[in-house]
N, C-alpha and C positions, 0 to 999 in steps of 0.2 A: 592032797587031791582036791583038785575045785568042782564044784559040781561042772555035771554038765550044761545047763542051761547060761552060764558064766560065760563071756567072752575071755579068749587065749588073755593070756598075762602078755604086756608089751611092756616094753623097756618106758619109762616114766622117760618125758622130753622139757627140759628147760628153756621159757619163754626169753629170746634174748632184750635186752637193754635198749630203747627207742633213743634211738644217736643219730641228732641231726648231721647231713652229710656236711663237708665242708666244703666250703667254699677258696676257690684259690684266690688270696689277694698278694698284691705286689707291694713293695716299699714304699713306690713312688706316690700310689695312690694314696697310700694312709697318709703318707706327710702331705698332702696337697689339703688332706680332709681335716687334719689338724690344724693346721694355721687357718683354715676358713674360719674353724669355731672360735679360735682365738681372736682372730680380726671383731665377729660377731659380738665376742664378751666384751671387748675391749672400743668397740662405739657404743652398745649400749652403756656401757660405764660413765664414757664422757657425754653423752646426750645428759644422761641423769645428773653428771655433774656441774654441766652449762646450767640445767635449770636449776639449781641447787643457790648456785653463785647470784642468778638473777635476780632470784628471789632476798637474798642474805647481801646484795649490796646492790647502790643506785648505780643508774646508768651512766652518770656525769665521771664517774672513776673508772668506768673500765676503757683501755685505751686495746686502740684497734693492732694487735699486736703483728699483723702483715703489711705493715708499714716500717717496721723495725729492722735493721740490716739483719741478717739469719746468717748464723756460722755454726757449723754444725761440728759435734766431736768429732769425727771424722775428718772435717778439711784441714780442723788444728793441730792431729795431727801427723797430717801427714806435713803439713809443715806451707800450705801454699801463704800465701803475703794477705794479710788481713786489707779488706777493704778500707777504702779513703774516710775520714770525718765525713759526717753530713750533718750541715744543721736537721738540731731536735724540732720533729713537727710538733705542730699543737695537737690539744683532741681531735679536733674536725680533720688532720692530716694536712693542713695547708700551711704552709711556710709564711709568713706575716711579714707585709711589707715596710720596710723605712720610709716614716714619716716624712713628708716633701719637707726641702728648703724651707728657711722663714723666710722671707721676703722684707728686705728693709725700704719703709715708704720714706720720700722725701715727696717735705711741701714744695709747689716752684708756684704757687698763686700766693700772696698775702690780701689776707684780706684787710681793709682800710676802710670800709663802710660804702665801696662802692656799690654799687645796683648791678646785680647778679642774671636780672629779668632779659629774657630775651626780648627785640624788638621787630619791629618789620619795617624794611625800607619802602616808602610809599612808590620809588619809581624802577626799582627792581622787581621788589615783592619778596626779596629772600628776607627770612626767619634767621635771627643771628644775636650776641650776646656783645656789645660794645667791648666787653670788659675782660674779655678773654682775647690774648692777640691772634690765636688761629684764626678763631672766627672771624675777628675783624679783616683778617689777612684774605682769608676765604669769599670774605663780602666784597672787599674791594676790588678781588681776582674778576664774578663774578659781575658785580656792576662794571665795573669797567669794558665787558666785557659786548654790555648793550648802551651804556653811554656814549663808548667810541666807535661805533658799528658792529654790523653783524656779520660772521664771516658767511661769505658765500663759497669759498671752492674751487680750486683752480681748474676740476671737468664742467664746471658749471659757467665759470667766466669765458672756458673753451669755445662754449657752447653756445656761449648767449652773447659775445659781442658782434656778432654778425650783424644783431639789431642794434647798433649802438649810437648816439647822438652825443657831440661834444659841444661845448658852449664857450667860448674865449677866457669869458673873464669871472668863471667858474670852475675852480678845480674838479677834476674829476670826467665820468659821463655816464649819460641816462641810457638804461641798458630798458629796451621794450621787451615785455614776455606775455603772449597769448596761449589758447589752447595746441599751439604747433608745436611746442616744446616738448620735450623728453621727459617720461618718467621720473629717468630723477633727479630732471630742473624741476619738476613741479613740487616733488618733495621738499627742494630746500626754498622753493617759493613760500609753500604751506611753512614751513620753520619761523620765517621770517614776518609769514600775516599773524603768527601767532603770538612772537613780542610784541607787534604792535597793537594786538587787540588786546591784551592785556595791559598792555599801560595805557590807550584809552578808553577802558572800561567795553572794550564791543562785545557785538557775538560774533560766537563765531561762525563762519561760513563754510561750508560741507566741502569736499573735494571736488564732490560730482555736480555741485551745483557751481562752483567757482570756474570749473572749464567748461562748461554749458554753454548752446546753444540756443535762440529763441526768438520767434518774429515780434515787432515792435507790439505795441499794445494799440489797438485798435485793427490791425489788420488780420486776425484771425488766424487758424491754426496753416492754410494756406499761404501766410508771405511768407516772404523770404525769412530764414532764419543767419542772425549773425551772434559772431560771438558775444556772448553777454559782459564779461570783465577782461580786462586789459592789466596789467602789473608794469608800474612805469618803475625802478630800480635807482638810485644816483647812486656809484659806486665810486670809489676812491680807495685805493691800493690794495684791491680787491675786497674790501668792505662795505655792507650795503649801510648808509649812512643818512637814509630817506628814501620814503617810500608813498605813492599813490596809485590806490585802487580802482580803477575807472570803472565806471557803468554805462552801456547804451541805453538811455531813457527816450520820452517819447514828450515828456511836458514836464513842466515846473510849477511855482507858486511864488510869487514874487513877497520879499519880504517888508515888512511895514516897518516908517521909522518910528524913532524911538516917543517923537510927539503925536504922530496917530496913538502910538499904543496908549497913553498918557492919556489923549481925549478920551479913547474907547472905553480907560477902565473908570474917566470918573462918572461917563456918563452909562456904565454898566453901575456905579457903586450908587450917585447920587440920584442922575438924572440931570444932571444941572451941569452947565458949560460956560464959565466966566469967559469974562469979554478979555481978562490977561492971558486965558488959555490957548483962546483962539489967536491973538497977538504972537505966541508964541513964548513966552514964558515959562514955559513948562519946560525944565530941564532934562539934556537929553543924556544919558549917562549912558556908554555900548554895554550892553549885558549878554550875557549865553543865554537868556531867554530870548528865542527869537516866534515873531508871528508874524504870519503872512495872509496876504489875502485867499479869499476861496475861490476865485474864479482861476484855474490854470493856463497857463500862456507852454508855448513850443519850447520845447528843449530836446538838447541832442544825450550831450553827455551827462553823468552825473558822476562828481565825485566821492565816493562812499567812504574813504578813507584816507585821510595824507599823514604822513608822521614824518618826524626830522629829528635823528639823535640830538642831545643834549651839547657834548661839545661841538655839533654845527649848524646850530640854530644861529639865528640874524645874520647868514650871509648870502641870502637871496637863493636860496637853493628850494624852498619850498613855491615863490614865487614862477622858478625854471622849469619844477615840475610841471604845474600846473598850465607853462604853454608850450609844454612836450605834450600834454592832455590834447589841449587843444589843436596843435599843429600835425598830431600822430596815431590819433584815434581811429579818427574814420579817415581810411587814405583816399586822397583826390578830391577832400572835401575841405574848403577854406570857412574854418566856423570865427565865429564872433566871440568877446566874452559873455554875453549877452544869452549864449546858445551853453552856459556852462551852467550848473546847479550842484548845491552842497548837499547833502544829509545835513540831517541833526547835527550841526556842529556841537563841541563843545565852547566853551571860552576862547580859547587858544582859537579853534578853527573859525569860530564867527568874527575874532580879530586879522585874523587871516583873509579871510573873504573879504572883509572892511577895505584892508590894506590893497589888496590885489583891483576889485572893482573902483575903486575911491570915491566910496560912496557908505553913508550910514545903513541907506537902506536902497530896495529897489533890484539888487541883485536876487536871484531864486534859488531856493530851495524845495528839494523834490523828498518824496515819501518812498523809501524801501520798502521791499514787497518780499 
């Protein structure tokens, strides 16, 4: 008997067992979870084993192995045909190229002790080695090329014999060319003032100012303006083979002979003038130095530049020029020789002037401006 104050007797109850519930997995998902971890173990293995290697050997031996043909177990076999040779790269992977050809030199110069030195011809001006035959071949191509004339062009002879003068007992004819010409006659005009300035040492003259217009000198900005230069041409089988530059001038200076100048300098040097000086004894020798007086006299033309190739010098073709100057300059105008004036000649041009006026002295020379 249990007292009363006891609660009834109840059946004793056993706490069950805390059992996590389960979860439904599927096959597919495990094997997906598996090979992830395995991928995971199996880079970190190789990462640590890259740095392992790097450490434990240089760089110069380890060769880049995805340049290497790859044939995998698998392709072998199942049996496919194994890939072609390839040449073995180097480390850097680049395939190394075959050295060029040797080159076998033959000598074709002996040397013999000749002079090697390059020269310059004083009337061409080409730079050249005698002693090499190119070069010599190339100089003679060259000079010859302004010894025997200059070519002018068959749109240009087109063009320009309109103005043409012949002379009987002169081969060839004097072709006149002002500023009415063509573009590009004046071009090969300018061609042509350019070997001559350079074989006699000139300047040279502007395009703009060579087709120029201009009132004589004394009449002011109001006269009449005429052409300033004129381009007298001697051509022969279309070859320009002499040439003179005319100028409209306005006065001259006549020039002194060779015994004024004689007296002048000895009585610049001494002061003193023998009675055999004034006699005339005082030998006259033509020089390219020339002097004139300072009081200027009238002139029309002035010729600023005459030149004559080499093979046709001495057959009066410089002389033709100069009274194609005269007879063709200013048209409807009959001038004198008298009314003609030189530049600065050189030697050459002040033998020329000699020749043409026939006179030592007295003939005029005028001042470029």
């Amino acid at each position: 008997m249990t007292p009363p104050s006891s609660p009834p007797a109840q059946a004793l109850e056993i706490t069950p067992p805390n059992i996590k519930p389960r979860k439904p997995t599927f096959a597919a998902l495990k094997k997906k979870q598996k090979d992830t971890e395995e991928k995971n173990k199996k880079r970190k293995f190789d990462a640590f084993s890259a740095s392992e290697r790097e450490e434990s050997q240089p760089l110069s031996e380890i060769r880049n192995s995805s340049s290497r043909p790859f044939q995998s177990n698998a392709t072998a076999a199942i049996g496919f045909p194994e890939p072609l040779s390839q040449p073995r790269p180097t480390d850097t992977g680049f395939t190394p190229k075959p050295p060029p050809p040797r080159q076998n030199f033959v000598q074709t110069v002996l040397d013999l002790g000749q002079s090697l030195t390059p020269i310059s011809c004083y009337q061409c001006g080409m730079s050249y080695t005698p002693s090499v035959s190119e070069d010599a071949a190339l100089h003679n191509m060259y000079h010859n090329r302004h010894s025997s004339g200059i070519e002018l062009g068959k749109p240009f002879l087109k063009s320009a014999m309109r103005w043409c003068y012949e002379v009987q007992h002169i081969p060839g004819s004097v072709v006149v060319v002002d500023r009415k010409i063509s573009v590009p006659g004046r071009k090969i005009v300018k061609k042509v003032l350019e070997v001559v300035n350079k074989e006699l040492g000139s300047v040279e003259i502007s395009e703009e100012e060579l087709w120029s217009q201009r009132p004589l000198e004394g009449e002011g900005e109001n006269g009449k303006k005429m052409d300033r230069y004129k381009v007298f041409l001697h051509v022969i089988d279309g070859k320009c083979v002499a040439v003179c530059l005319a100028e409209r001038i306005s006065k001259g200076y006549s020039v002194k002979s060779s015994k004024d100048r004689a007296i002048d300098s000895l009585k610049h040097d001494t002061g003193i003038i023998s009675e055999a000086t004034v006699a005339g004894d005082v030998p006259a020798h033509p020089s390219s130095a020339i002097e004139y007086e300072d009081e200027p006299v009238p002139a029309v033309v002035g010729v600023s530049r005459i030149w004559t190739s080499e093979a046709f010098r001495k057959k009066g073709i410089a002389n033709n020029l100069l009274e194609c100057v005269m007879n063709q300059f200013v048209y409807g105008m009959d001038m004198e020789r008298s009314d003609l004036a030189f530049s600065q000649p050189t030697e050459s041009g002040a033998a020329l002037a000699r020749s043409w006026f026939g006179a030592d002295a007295g003939w005029l020379v005028y001042k470029e401006s």
